[in-house]
C-alpha positions as CSV (number, residue, x, y, z in Angstrom):
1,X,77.5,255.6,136.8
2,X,78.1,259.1,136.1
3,X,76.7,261.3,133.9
4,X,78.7,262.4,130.6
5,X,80.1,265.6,130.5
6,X,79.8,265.9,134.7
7,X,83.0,265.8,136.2
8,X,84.0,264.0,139.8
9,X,83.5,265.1,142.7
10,X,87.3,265.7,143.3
11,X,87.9,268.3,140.4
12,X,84.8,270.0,141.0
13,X,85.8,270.8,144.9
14,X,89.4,271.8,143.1
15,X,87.8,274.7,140.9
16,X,85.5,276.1,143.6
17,X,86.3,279.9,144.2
18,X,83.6,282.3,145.4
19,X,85.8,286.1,144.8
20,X,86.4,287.7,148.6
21,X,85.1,285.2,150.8
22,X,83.7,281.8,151.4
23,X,85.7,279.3,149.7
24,X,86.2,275.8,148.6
25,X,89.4,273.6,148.6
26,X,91.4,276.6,146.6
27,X,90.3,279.3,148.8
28,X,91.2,282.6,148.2
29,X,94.6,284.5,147.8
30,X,96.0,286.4,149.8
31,X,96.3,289.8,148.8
32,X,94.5,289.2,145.7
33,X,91.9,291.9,144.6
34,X,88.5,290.2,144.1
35,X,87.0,290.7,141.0
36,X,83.4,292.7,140.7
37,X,80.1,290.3,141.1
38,X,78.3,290.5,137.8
39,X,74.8,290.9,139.4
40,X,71.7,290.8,137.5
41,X,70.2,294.4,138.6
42,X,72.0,297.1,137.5
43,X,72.6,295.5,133.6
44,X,69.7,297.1,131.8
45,X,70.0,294.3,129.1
46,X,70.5,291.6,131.2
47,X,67.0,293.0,133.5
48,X,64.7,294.0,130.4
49,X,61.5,292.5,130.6
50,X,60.8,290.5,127.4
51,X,58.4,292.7,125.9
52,X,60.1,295.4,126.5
53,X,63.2,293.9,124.8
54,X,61.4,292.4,122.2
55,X,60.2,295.9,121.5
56,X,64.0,297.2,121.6
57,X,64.9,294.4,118.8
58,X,62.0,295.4,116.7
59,X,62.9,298.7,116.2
60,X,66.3,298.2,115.5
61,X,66.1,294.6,114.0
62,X,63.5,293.1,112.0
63,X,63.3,289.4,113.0
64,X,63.0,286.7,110.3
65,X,59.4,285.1,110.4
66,X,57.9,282.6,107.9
67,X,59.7,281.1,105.1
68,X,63.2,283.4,106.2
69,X,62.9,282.1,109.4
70,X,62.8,278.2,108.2
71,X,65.8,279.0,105.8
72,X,67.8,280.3,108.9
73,X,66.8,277.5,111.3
74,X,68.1,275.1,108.6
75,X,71.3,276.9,108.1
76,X,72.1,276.4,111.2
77,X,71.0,273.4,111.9
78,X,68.8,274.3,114.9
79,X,66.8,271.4,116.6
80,X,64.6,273.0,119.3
81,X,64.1,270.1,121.3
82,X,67.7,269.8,121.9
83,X,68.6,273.7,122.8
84,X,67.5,273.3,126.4
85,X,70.1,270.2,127.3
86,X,72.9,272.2,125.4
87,X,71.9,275.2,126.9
88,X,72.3,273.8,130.4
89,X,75.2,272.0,129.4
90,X,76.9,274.9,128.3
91,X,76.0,277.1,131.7
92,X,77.5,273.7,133.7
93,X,80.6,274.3,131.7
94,X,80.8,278.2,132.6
95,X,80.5,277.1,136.1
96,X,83.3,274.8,136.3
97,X,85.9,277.0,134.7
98,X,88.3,279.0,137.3
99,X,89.7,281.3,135.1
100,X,86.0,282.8,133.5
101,X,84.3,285.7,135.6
102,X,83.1,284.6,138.9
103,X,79.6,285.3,139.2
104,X,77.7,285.2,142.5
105,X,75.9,282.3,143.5
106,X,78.7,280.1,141.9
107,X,79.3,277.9,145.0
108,X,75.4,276.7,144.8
109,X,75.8,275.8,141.5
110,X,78.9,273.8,142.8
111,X,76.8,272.0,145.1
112,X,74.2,270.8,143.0
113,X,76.5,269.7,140.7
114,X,78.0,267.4,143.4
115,X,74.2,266.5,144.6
116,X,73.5,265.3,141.2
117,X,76.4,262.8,140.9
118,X,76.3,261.5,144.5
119,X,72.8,261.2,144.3
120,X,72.3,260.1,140.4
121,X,69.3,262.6,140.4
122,X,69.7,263.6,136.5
123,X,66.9,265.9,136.1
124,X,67.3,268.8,138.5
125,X,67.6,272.0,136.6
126,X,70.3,273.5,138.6
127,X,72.2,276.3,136.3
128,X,70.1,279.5,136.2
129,X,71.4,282.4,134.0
130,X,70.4,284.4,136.5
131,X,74.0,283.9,138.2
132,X,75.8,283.8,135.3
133,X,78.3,285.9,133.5
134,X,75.9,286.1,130.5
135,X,72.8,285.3,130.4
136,X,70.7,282.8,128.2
137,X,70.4,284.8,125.3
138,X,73.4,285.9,124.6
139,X,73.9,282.2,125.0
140,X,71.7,281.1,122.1
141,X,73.3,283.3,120.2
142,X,76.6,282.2,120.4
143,X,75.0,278.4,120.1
144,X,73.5,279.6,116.8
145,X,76.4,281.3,115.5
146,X,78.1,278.3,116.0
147,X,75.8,275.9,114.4
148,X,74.5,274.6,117.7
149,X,78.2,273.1,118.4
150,X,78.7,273.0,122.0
151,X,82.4,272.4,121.7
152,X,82.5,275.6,119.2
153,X,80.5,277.6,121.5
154,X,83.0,277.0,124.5
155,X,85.9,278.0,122.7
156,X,84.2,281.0,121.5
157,X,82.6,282.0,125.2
158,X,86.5,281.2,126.1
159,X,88.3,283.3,123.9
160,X,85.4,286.1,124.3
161,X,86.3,286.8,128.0
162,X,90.0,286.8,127.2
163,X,89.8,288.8,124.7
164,X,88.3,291.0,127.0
165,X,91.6,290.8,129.0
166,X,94.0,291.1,126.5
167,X,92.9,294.0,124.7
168,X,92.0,296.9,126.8
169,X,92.1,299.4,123.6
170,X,88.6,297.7,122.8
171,X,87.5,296.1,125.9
172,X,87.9,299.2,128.9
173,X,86.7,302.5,129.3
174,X,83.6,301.8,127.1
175,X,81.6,304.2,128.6
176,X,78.7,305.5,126.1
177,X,78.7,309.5,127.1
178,X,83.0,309.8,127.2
179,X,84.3,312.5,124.8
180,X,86.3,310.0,122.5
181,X,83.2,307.4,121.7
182,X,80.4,309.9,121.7
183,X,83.0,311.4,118.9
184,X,83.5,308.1,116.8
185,X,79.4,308.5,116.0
186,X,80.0,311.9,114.4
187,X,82.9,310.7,112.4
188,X,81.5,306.8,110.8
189,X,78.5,305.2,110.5
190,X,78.7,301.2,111.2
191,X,75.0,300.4,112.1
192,X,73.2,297.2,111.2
193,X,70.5,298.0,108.9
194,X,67.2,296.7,109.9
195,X,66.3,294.2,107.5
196,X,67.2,290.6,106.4
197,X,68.3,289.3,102.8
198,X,66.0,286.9,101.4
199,X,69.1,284.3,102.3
200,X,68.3,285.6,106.0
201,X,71.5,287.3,106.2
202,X,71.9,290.9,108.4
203,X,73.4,293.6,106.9
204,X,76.1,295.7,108.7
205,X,76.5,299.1,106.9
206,X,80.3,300.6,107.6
207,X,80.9,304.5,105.7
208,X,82.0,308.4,106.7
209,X,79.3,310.2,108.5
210,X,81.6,312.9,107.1
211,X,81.8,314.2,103.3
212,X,85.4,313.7,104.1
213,X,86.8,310.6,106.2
214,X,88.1,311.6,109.6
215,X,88.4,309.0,111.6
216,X,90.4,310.2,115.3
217,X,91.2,306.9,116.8
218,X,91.1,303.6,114.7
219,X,91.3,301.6,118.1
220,X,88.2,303.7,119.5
221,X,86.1,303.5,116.1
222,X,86.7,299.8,116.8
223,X,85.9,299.5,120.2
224,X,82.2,301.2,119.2
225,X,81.7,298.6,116.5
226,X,82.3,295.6,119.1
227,X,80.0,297.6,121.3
228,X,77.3,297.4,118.5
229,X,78.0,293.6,118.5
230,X,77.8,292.8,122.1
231,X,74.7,294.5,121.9
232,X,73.4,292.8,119.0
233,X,74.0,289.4,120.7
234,X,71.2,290.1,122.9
235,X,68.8,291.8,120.2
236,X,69.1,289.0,117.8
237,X,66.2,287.0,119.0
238,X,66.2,284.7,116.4
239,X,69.5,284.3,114.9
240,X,70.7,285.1,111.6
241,X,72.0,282.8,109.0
242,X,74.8,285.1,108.9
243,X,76.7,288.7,108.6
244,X,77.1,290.8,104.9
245,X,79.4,293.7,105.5
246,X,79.1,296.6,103.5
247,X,82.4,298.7,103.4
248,X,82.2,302.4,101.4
249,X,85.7,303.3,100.2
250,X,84.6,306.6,98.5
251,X,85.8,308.6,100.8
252,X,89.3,306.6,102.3
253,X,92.6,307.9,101.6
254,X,96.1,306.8,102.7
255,X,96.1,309.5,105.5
256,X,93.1,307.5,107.5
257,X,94.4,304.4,106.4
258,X,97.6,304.8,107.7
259,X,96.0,304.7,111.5
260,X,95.1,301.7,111.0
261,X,98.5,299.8,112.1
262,X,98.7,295.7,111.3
263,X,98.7,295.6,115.2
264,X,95.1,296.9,115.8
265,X,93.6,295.3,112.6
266,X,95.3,291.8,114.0
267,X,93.3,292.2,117.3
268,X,90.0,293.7,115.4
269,X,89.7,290.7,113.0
270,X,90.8,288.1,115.6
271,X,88.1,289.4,118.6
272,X,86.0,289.5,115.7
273,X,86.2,286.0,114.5
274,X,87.4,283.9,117.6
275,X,85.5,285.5,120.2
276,X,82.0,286.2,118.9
277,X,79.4,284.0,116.9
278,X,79.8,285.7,113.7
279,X,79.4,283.5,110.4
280,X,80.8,285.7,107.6
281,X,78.7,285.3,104.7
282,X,79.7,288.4,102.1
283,X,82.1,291.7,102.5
284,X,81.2,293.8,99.6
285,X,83.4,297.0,99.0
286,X,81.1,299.8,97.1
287,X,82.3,303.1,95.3
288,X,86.2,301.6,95.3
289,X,89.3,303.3,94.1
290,X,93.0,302.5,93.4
291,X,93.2,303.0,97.5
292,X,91.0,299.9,98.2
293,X,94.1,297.4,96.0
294,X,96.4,298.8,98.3
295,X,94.4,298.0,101.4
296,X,93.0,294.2,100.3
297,X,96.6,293.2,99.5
298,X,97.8,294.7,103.2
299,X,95.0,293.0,105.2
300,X,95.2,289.7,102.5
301,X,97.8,287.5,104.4
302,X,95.6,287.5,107.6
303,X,92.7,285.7,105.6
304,X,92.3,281.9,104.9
305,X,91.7,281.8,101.0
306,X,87.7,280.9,101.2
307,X,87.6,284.3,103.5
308,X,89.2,286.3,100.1
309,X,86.7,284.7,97.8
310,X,83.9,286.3,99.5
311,X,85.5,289.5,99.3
312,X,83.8,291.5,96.6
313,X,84.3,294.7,94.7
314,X,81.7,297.3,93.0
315,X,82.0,300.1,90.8
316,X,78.7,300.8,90.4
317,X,75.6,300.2,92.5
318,X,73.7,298.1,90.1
319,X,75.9,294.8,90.1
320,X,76.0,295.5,94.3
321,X,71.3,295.5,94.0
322,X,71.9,292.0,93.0
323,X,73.0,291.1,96.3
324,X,71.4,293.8,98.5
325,X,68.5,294.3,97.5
326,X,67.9,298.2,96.8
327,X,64.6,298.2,99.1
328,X,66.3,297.6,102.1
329,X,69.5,299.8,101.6
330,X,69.6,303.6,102.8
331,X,68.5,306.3,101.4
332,X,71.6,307.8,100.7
333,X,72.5,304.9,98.6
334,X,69.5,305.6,95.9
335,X,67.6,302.8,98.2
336,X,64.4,302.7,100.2
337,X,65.5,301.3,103.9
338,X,65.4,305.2,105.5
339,X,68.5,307.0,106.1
340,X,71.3,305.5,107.5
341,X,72.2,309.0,109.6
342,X,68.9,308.0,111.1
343,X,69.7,304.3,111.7
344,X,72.9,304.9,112.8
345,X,71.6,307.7,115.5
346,X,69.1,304.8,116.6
347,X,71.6,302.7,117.1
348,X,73.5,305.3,118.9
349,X,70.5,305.9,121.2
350,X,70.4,302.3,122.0
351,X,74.0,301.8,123.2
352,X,73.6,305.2,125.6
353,X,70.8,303.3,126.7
354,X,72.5,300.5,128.2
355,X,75.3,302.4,129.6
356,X,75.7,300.7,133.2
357,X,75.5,297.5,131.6
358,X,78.5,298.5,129.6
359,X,80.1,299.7,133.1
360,X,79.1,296.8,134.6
361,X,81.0,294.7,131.9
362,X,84.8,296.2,133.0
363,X,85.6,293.6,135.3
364,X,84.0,290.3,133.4
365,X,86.6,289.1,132.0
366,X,89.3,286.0,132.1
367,X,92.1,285.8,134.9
368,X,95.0,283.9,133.3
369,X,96.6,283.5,136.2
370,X,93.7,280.8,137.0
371,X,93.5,279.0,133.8
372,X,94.0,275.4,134.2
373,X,97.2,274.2,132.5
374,X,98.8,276.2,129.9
375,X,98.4,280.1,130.1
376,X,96.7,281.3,127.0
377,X,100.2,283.7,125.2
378,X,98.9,287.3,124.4
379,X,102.1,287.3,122.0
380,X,102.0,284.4,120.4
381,X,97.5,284.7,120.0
382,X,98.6,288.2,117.8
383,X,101.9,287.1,116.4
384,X,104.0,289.7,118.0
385,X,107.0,288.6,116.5
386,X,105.5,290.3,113.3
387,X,104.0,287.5,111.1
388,X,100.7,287.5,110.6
389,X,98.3,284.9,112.1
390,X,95.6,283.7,109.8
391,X,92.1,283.6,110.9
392,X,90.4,280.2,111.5
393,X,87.2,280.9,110.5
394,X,84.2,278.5,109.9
């Protein structure tokens, strides 16, 4: 009898593909580039030594301990004894799945899989991150973020390479030191503040770096903040019980606002929400003016109504302290939680940092072409006929 979840022999032999060379029943195509090996080495997240990572998420991130912790872990409904079986389950899946990144050391994994049903041996651990397109704990992450849902967490790992595919404005030339990101840091600030709420909750600070907004490119500005996030999939050892974002509209004006065009704030919000494990808890918008009416009611129709009643407005700081507490905001917000020109230029040190793993990152994504049945539609995913697609979100 086979084992749930572990396909036959014959499908498995049909999704085999090792990228430029040795192949399985598929083989490879002619004249078809092969994509980059993701190898372990040259990603500096991916080949941190634990302490040394754990030292790196520290700094940046406080992690919940104590009586946080236990309010997170119940949030999201985290079981320990079970993470290892969905984790390898999970990693099984990734393997099987043509049109994801190969990864070298794919066609072993292949072969165990088919040694475990022919044999009935159940409990050998074949799936190593090591040889994986991400590794374990970006993994957990996403299995937290997604309330330790297996299904949810495939979907999300799937629509996370292909967004990586369809939007090369955010996804390509992300490297730390070019001219146009290195700009982007002197122009916002969009760093997660160290601290938790007492709910457990991280805090993602978003404001001008500037006394007056200048933002360059909305697309690039963008790109840096998903940067921040693939990061922060790594650094969040463990978990959060969700994201607040704070939004400072003192300084917008229709000028700046105008870059933003319903195209690119379509592909923001749905890479966002669909292709990483982010469980929106608050958005709070401080210092508003008549601006942020105009704004809120442009970006409305893309948001499923229990999305807008989270959506909150302050005139004044004191009714905001409620939420966020003043201890852990910045400095320049009348708090004590340091300066946020000196978070944000941690934060800004930390990406640099891991510069070749961003490199490294250019070629992992999805190849349509090799998706089994139906081709995922580009069009149709961001509603290019014009209407605007609402968000799905949990």
């Amino acid at each position: 009898m086979l084992r749930k979840g572990i396909p036959t022999a014959a499908p498995i032999l049909r999704l085999i593909h090792i990228p430029g060379g040795a192949t399985g029943k598929e083989g490879a195509r002619p004249g078809r580039r092969s994509v980059a090996l993701l190898r372990e080495s040259p990603s500096p997240l991916h080949s941190l030594h634990s302490a040394s990572a754990h030292n790196m998420a520290s700094t940046l991130l406080v992690q919940p301990s104590g009586e946080i912790s236990g309010k997170i872990y119940k949030e999201l409904c985290e079981d320990k004894s079970a993470v290892p079986e969905k984790m390898k389950n999970i990693k099984e899946w990734l393997a099987l799945q043509p049109h994801l990144p190969p990864f070298e050391g794919k066609k072993e994994i292949i072969t165990n899989l088919l040694f475990t049903i022919f044999s009935h041996n159940h409990k050998k651990n074949f799936v190593t991150s090591s040889f994986l397109p991400i590794d374990d704990d970006r993994i957990l992450t996403f299995l937290r973020g997604c309330k330790h849902s297996s299904e949810k967490v495939k979907k999300k790992l799937d629509m996370y390479f292909s967004m990586r595919a369809a939007v090369p404005e955010f996804y390509a030339e992300r490297d730390p030191q070019s001219e146009s990101l290195q700009k982007v840091w002197t122009e916002v600030h969009m760093p997660p503040l160290p601290g938790l709420t007492s709910e457990g909750n991280r805090v993602i600070w978003m404001c001008s770096a500037q006394p007056e907004l200048n933002i360059s490119s909305a697309s690039t500005a963008m790109k840096l903040a998903l940067m921040i996030g693939d990061l922060r999939l790594k650094l969040e050892e463990h978990g959060v019980a969700g994201d607040v974002y704070v939004l400072d509209a003192a300084h917008a004006t229709a000028q700046q606002f105008a870059k933003f065009t319903p195209a690119i704030i379509r592909k923001f919000l749905i890479s966002v929400q669909e292709a990483y494990p982010v469980r929106l808890r608050q958005v709070h918008v401080i210092n508003i003016n008549p601006l942020v009416d105009v704004i809120f009611n442009f970006v409305k129709p893309l948001l499923k109504e229990k999305i807008k009643n989270r959506i909150h407005f302050h005139s004044k700081m004191d009714t905001f302290y409620k939420i966020v507490p003043a201890e852990m905001c910045p400095t320049e917000y009348g708090g004590q939680g340091g300066s946020l020109k000196d978070i944000s230029g941690n934060w800004k040190k930390t990406v640099e940092e891991n510069r070749q793993w961003f490199l490294d990152q250019e070629t992992v994504k999805a190849d349509e072409t090799r998706r089994p049945g139906k081709q995922m539609n580009y069009d149709e995913l961001f509603g290019a006929s014009g209407s605007f697609r609402k968000l799905n979100i949990d």
